[in-house]
N, C-alpha and C positions, 0 to 999 in steps of 0.2 A: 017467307023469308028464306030459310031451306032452298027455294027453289032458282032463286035469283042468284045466291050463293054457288050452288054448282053449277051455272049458266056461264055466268063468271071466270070461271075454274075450267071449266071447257074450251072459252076462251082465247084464256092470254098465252097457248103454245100456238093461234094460228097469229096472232100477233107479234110473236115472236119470231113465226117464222117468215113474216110480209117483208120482201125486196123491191126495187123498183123495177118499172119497166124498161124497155131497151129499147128505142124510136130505130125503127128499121126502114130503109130506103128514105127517107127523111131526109128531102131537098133545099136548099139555101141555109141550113141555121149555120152556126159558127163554125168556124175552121175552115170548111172548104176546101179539102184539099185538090183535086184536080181542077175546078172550075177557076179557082185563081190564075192558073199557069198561061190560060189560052187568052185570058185579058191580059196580061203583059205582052205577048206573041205579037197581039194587034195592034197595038202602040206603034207609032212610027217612029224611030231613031230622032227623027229631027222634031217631034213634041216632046218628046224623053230630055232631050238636052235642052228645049225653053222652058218646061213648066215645073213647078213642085209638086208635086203629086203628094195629095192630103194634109196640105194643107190651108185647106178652106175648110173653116169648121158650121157654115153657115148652112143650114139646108138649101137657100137658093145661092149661086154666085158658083164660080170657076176659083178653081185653085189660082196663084196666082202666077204673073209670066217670072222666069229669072233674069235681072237686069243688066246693064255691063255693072263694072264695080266701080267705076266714077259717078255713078246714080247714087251709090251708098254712102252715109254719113262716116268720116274719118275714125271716130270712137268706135264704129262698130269692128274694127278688125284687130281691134286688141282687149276683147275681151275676153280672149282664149291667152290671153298669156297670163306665164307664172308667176303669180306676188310672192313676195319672201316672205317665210312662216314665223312666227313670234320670235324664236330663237334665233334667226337671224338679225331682227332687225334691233334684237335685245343688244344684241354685242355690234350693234353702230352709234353714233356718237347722234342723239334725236337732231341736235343745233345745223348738220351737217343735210341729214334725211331728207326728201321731198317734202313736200306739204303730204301729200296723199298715203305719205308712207309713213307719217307721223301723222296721222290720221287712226288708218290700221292697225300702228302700236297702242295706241291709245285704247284702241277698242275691241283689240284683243286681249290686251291685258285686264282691262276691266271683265272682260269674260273667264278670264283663267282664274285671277281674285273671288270672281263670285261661284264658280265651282270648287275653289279650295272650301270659301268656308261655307256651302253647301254640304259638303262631304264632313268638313269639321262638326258641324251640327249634326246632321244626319249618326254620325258615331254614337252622340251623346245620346 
């Protein structure tokens, strides 16, 4: 029992002192830093301006082409625009508002109501 004991004890300072290794010349894993640069290089100008590059998420299949913008659905170019935030649409008259914007009110405020009395609770 003694002997298993200072075995032990002998040990846990080479344990303490184990690091990991450090993969040297170590080709293709992440990052990549120079190999990247010479795949953009070869690209042609005029495949760069038709395709999207990554994104195809499929292992077989081609990214896809870019199309004119009369091919895209009308909704899709305004949904980078800015909705007015709670407090704004607090101080307009709901009767008057869009539908879509009295929508938003609606369901934003149920979200601000329900983190008030979260927070109220939570005190107690």
């Amino acid at each position: 029992m003694a002997m298993t004991c200072r075995k032990l004890k002998n040990l846990t300072p080479i344990m303490q002192i184990r690091g990991f290794a450090i993969a040297k010349g170590k080709k293709g894993g992440k990052g990549g830093g120079a190999a990247d640069g010479t795949k953009d290089s070869a690209l042609s100008n005029e495949i760069k301006s038709t395709t999207v590059f990554g994104a195809n998420i499929l292992k077989e299949g081609a990214d896809p082409k870019i199309l004119p913008e009369k091919e895209y659905p009308d909704w899709l170019w305004g949904l980078l625009d800015k909705r007015p935030p709670l407090s704004e649409l607090r101080r307009k008259d709901p009767e008057l508002l869009p539908f879509e914007d009295v929508k938003r009110l609606v369901k934003l405020d149920n979200r601000s109501r329900i983190k008030e009395n979260n927070a109220v609770r939570a005190k107690n």
